[in-house]
C-alpha positions as CSV (number, residue, x, y, z in Angstrom):
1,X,-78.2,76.1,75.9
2,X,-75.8,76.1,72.6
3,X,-75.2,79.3,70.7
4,X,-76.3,78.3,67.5
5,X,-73.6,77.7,65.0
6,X,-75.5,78.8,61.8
7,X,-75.9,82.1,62.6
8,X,-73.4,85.2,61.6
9,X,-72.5,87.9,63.3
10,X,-73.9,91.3,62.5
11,X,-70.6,92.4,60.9
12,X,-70.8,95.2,58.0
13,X,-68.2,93.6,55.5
14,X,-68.6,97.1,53.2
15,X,-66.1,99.0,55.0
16,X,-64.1,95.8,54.8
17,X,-64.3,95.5,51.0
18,X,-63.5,99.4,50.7
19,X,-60.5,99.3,52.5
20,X,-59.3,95.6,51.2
21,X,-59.7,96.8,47.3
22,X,-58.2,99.8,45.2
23,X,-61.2,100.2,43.0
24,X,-58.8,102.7,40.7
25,X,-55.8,100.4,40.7
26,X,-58.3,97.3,39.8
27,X,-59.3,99.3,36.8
28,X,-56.3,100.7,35.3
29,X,-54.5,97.6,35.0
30,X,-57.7,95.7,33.6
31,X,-57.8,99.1,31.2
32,X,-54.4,98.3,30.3
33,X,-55.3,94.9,29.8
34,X,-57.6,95.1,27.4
35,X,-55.2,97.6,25.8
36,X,-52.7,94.8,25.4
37,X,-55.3,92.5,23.9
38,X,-56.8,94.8,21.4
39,X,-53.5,95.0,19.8
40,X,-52.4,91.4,19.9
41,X,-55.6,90.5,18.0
42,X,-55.1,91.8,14.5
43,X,-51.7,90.5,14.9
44,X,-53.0,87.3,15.3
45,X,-55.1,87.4,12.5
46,X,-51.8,89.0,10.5
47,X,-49.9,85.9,10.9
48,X,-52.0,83.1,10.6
49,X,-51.1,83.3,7.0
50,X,-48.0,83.0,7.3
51,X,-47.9,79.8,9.4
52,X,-50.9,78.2,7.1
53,X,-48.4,79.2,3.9
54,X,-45.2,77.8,5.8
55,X,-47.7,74.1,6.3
56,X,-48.4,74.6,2.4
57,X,-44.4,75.0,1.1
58,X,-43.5,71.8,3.9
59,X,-45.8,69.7,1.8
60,X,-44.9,71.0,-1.6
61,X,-41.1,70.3,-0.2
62,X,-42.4,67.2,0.9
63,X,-44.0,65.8,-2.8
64,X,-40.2,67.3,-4.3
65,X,-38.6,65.1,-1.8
66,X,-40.3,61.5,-2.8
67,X,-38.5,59.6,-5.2
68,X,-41.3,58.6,-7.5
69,X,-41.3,62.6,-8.7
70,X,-38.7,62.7,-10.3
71,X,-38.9,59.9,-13.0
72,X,-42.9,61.6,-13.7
73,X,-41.0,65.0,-14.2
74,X,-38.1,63.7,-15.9
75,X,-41.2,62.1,-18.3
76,X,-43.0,65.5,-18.6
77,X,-40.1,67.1,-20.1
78,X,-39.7,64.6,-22.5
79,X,-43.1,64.8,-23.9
80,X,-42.6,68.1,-24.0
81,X,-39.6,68.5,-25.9
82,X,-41.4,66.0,-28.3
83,X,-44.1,68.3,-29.2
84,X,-41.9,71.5,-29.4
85,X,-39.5,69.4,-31.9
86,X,-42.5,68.9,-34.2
87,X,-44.2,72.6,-34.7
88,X,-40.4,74.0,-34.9
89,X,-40.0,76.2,-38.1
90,X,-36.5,76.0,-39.3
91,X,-37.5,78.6,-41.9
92,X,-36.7,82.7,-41.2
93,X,-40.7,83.5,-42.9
94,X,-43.1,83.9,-39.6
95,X,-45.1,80.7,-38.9
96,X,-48.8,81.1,-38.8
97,X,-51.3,79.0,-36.4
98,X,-54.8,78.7,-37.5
């Protein structure tokens, strides 16, 4: 009585898909594509130096910028002056370290 609805057609969709898709076209721009990718990735791998340096010199900027650095710096130089004031050699003979 009722046609059945599950059934298809007899169509041939090959001709279809032949006429509906430039097989050359499809492959030239996926050629040039990957063309475009195989250059951007070393470029990639070239910079991600750079940004992982730039993180790096924001911190280091960062512990300058703290002002609890600069009394232990201001301390460093003072010992240090303290210990070059004792080995100094006022003398013009060369000073010998043994």
């Amino acid at each position: 009585m009722f046609p059945n609805q599950f059934t298809t057609p007899n169509v041939n969709l090959m001709p279809l898909a032949k006429k509906s898709i430039n097989w050359a076209g499809l492959l030239n721009n996926t050629q040039k594509t990957l063309n475009i990718v195989n250059q951007a990735i070393p470029i990639v791998y070239q910079i991600k130096p750079i940004f992982n340096n730039a993180r790096t010199m924001f911190k280091v900027a960062n512990e300058f910028s703290k002002t609890g650095s600069n009394n232990n710096i201001n301390k460093i130089n003072n010992t240090k002056n303290s210990y070059s004031n004792d080995s100094y050699n006022n003398s013009n003979e060369p000073s010998f370290f043994i």
